[in-house]
LUMTI-447462 format. One record per residue: residue in one letter; chain; x, y, z of N, C-alpha, C, O, CB in turn. Coordinates in steps of 0.1 Angstrom, whole numbers, plus 2048, in hexadecimal, padded with zeros to 3 digits. Glycine has a CB too. Layout:
<"a", "A", <X, Y, Z>, <X, Y, Z>, <X, Y, Z>, <X, Y, Z>, <X, Y, Z>>
...
This chain:
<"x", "A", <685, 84D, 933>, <689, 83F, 930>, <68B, 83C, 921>, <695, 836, 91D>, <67F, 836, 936>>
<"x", "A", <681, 843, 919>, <685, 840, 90B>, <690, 84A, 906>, <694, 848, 8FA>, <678, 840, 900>>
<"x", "A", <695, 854, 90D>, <6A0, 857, 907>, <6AC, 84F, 90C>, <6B5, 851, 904>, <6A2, 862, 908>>
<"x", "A", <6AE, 849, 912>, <6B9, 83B, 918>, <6BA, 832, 90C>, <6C4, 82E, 904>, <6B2, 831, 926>>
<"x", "A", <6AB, 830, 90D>, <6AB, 826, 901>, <6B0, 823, 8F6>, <6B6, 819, 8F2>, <6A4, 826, 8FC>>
<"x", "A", <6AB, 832, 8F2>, <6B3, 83B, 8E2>, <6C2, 839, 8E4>, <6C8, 832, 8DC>, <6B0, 84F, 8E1>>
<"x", "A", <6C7, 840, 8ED>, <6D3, 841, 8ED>, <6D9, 833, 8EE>, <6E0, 82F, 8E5>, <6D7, 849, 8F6>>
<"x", "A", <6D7, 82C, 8F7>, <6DD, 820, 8F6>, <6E0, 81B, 8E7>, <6EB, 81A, 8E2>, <6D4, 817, 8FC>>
<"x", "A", <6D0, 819, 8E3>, <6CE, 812, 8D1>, <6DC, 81C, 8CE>, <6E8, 819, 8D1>, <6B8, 818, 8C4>>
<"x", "A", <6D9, 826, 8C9>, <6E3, 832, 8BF>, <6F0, 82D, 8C3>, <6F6, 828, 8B9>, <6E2, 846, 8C4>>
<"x", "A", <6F7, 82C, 8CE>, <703, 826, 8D1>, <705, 819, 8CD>, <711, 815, 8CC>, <706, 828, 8DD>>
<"x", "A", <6FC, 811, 8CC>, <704, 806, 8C8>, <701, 803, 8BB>, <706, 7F9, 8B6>, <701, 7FA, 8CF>>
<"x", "A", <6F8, 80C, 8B1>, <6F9, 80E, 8A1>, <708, 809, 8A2>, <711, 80E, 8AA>, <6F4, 81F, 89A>>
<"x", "A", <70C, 7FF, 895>, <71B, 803, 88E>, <71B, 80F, 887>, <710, 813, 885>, <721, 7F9, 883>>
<"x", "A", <726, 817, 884>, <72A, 820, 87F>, <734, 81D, 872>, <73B, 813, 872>, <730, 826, 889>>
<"x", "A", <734, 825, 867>, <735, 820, 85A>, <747, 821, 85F>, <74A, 82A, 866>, <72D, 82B, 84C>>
<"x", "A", <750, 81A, 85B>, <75D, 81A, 85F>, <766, 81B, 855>, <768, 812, 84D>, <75F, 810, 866>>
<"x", "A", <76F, 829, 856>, <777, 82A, 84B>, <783, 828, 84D>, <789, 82B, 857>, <775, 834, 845>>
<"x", "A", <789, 823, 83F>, <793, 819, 83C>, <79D, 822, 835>, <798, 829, 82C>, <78D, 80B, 834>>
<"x", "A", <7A6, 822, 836>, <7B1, 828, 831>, <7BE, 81D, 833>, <7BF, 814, 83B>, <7B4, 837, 838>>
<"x", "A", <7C5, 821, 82B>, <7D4, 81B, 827>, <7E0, 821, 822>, <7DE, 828, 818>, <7D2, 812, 81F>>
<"x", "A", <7EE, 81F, 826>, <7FB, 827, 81D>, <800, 81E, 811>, <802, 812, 811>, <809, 829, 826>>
<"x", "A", <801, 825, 807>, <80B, 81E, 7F9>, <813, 823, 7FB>, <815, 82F, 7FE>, <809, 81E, 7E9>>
<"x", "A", <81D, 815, 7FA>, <82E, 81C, 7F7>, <834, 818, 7EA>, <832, 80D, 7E5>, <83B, 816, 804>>
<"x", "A", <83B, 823, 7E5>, <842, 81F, 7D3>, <850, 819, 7DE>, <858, 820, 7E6>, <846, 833, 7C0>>
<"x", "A", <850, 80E, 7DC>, <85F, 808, 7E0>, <867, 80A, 7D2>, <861, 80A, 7C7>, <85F, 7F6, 7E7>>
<"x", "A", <87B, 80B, 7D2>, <882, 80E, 7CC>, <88B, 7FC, 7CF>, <88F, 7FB, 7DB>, <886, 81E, 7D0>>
<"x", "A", <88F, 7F1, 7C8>, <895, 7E8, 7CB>, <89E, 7E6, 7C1>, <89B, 7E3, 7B6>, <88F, 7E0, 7CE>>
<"x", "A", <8AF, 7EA, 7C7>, <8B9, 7EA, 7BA>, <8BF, 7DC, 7C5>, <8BE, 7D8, 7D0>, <8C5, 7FC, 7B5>>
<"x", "A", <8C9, 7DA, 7B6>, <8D3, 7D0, 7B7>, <8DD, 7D8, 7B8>, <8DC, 7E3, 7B5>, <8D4, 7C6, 7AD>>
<"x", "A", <8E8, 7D4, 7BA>, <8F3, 7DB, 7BE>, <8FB, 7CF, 7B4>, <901, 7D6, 7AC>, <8F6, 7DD, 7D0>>
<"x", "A", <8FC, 7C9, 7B2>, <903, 7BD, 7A7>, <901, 7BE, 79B>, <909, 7C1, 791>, <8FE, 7AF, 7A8>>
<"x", "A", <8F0, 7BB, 79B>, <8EC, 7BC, 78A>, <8E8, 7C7, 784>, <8E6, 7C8, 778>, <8E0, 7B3, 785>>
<"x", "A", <8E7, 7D4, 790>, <8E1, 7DA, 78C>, <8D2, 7DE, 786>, <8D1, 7E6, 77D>, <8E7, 7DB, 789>>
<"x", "A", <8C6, 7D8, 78C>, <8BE, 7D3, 787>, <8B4, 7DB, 793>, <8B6, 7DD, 79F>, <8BF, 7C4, 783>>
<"x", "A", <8AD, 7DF, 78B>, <8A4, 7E8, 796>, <895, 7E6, 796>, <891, 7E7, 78B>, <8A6, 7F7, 792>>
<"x", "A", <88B, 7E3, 79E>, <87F, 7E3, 79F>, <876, 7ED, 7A4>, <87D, 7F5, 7AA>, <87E, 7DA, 7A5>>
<"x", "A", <868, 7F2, 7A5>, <865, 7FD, 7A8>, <858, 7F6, 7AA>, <853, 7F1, 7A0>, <867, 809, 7A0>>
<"x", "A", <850, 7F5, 7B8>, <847, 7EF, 7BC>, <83F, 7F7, 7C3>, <843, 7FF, 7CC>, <84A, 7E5, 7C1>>
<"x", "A", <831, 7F4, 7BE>, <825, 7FB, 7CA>, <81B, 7F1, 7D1>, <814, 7E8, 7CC>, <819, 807, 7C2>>
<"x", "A", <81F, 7F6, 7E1>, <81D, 7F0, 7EA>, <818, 7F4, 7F3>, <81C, 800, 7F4>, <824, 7EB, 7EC>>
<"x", "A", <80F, 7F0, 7FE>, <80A, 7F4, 807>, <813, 7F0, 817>, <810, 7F2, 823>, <7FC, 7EF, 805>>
<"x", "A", <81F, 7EA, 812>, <82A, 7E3, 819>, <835, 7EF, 819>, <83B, 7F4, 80F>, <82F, 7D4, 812>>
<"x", "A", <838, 7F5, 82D>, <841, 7FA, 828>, <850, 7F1, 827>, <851, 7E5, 826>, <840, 805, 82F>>
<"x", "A", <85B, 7F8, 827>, <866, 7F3, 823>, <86F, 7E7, 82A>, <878, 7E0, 826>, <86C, 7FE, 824>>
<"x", "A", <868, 7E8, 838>, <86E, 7E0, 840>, <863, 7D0, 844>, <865, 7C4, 847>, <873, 7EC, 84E>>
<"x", "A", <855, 7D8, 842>, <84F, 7CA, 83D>, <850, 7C5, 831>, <854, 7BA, 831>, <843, 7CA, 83E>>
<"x", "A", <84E, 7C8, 828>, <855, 7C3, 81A>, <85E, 7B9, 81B>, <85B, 7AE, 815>, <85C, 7CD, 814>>
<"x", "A", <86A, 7BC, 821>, <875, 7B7, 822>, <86F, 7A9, 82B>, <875, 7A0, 826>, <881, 7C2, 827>>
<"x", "A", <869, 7A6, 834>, <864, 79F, 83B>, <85C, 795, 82E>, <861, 78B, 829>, <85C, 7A7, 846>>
<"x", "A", <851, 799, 82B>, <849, 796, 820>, <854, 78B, 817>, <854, 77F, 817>, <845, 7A6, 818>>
<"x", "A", <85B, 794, 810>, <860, 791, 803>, <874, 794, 809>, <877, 7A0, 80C>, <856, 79D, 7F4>>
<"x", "A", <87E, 78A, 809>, <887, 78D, 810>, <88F, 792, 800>, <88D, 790, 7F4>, <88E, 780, 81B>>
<"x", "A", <897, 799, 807>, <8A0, 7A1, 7FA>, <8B2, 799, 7FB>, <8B7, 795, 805>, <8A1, 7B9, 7FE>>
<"x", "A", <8B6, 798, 7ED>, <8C1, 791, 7EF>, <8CB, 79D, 7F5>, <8C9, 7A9, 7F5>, <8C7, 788, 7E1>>
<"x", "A", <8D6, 794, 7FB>, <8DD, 79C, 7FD>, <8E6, 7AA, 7F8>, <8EE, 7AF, 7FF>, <8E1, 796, 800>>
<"x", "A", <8E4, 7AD, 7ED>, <8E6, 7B3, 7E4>, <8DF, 7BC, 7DF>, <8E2, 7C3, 7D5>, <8E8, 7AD, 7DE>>
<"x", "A", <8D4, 7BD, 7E7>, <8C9, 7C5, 7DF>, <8C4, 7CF, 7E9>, <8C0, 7C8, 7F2>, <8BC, 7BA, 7D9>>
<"x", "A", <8C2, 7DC, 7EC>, <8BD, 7E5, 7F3>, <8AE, 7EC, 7ED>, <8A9, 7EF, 7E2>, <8C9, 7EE, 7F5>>
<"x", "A", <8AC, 7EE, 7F8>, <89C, 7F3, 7F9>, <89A, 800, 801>, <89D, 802, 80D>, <892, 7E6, 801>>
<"x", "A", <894, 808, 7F7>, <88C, 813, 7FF>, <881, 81A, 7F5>, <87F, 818, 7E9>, <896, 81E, 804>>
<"x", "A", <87B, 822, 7FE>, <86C, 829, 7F6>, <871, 835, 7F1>, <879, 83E, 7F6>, <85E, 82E, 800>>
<"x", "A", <86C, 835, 7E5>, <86C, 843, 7D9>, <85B, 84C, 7E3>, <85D, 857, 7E6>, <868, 83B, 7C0>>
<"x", "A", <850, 848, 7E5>, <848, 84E, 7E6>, <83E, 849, 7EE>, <83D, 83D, 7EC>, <846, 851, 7DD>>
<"x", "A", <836, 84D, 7F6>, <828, 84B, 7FB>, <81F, 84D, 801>, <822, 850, 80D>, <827, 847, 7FE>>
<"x", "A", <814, 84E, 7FE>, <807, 856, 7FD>, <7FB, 849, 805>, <7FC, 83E, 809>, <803, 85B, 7EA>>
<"x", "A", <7EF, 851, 804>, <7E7, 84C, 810>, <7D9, 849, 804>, <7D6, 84E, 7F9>, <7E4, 85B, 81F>>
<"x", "A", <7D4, 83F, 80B>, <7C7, 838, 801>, <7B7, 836, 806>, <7B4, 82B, 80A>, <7CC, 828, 7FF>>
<"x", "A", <7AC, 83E, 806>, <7A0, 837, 80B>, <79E, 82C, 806>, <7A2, 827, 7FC>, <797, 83B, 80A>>
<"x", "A", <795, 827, 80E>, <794, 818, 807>, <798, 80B, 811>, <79D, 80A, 81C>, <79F, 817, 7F9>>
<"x", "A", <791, 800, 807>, <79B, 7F3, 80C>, <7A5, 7EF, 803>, <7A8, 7F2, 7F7>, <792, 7E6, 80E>>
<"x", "A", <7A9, 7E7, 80A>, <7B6, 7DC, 7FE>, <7B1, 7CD, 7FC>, <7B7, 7C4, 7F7>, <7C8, 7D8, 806>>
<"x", "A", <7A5, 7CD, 801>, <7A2, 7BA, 800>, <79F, 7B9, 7F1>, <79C, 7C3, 7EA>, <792, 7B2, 80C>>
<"x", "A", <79F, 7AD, 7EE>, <79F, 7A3, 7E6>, <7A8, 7A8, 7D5>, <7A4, 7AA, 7C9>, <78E, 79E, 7E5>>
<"x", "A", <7B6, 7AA, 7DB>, <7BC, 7B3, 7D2>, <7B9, 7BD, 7CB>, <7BF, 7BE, 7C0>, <7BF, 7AF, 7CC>>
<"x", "A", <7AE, 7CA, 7CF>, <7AF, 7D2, 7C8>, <7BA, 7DB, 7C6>, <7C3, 7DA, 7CE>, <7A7, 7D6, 7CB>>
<"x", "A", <7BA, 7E4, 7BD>, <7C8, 7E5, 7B8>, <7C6, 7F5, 7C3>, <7BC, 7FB, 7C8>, <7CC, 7E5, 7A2>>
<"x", "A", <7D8, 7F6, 7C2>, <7D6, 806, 7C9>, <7D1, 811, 7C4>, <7CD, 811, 7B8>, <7E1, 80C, 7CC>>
<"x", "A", <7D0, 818, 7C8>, <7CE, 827, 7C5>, <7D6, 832, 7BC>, <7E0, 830, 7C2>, <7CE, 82C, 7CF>>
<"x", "A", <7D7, 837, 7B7>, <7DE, 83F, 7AF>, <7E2, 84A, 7BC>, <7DC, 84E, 7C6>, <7D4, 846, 7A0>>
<"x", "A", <7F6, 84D, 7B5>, <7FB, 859, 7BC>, <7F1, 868, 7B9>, <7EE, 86C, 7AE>, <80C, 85A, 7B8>>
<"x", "A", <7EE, 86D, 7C2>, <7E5, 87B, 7C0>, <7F0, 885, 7BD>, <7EC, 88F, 7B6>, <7DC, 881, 7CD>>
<"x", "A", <7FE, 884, 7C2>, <804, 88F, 7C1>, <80B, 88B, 7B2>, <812, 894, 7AD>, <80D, 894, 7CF>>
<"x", "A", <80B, 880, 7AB>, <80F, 884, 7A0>, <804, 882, 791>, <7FC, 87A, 793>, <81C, 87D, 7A0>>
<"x", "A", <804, 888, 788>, <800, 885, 77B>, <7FD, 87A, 772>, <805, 872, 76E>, <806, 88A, 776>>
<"x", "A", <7F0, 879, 770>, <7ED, 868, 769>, <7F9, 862, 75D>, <7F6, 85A, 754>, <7DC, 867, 760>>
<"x", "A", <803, 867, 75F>, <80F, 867, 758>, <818, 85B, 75F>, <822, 858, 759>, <816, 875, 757>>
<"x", "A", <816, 855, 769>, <81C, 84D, 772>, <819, 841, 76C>, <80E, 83F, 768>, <817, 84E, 77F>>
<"x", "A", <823, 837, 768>, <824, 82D, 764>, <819, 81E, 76B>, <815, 820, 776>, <833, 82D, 765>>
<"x", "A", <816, 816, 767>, <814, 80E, 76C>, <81F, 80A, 774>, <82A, 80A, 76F>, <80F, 807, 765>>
<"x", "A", <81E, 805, 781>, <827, 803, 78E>, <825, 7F2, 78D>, <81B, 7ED, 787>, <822, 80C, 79F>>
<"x", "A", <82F, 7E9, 792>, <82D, 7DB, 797>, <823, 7D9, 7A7>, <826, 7DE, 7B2>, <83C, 7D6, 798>>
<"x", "A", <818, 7D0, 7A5>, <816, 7D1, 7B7>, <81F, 7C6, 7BD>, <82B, 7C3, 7BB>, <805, 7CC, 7BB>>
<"x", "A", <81A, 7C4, 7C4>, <824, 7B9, 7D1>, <820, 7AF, 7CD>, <828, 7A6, 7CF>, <823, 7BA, 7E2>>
<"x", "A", <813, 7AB, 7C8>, <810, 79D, 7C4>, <819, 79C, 7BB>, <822, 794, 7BF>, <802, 798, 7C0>>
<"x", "A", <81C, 7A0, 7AF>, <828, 79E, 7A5>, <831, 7A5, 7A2>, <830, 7AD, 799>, <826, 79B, 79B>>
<"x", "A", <83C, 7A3, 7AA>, <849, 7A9, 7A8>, <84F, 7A8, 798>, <853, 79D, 794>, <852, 7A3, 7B4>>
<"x", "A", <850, 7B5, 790>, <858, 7AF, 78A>, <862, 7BD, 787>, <85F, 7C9, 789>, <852, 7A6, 77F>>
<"x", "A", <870, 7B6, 77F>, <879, 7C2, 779>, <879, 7C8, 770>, <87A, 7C5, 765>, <882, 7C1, 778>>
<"x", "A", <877, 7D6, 778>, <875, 7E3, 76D>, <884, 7E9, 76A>, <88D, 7EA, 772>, <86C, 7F1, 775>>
<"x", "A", <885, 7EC, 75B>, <892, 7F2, 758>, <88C, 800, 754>, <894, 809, 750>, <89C, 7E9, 74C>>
């Protein structure tokens, strides 16, 4: 009977729960002004576009993306790309878009 017991308790322990997430380097040109943005985001391309609408003029897609332990709450910032070199620029996040030349 007290192994029932045990087992019962043991199964309904929580279990430590791990959290992972994708960054995407989005690529956003203008086709008019020519004006290009380069954003890291945990949004891919087609939520994004949902998110934040793109003028008509302007196309979107991803240069790159890689996988994150962790959380994302209360804006912590992302993760660094692993496959490239701490040579990587500071990126824009999605809270502030802005244009990179």
């Amino acid at each position: 009977m007290r192994f029932y017991i045990k087992l019962v308790f043991y199964c309904l322990l929580p279990l430590p729960a791990l959290a992972e997430y994708r960054v995407f380097t989005l690529y956003i040109t203008d086709k008019t002004t020519k004006a290009t943005k380069q954003i890291n985001t945990t949004l891919d391309p087609e939520q994004y576009i949902d998110f934040y609408p793109l003028k008509k003029s302007e196309e979107i897609s991803y240069l790159r993306t890689w996988r994150c332990a962790g959380r994302t709450d209360f804006f912590k910032s992302h993760c660094k790309n692993p496959h490239l070199p701490d040579q990587e620029p500071e990126l824009v996040t999605s809270q502030s878009p802005e244009i990179l030349k």
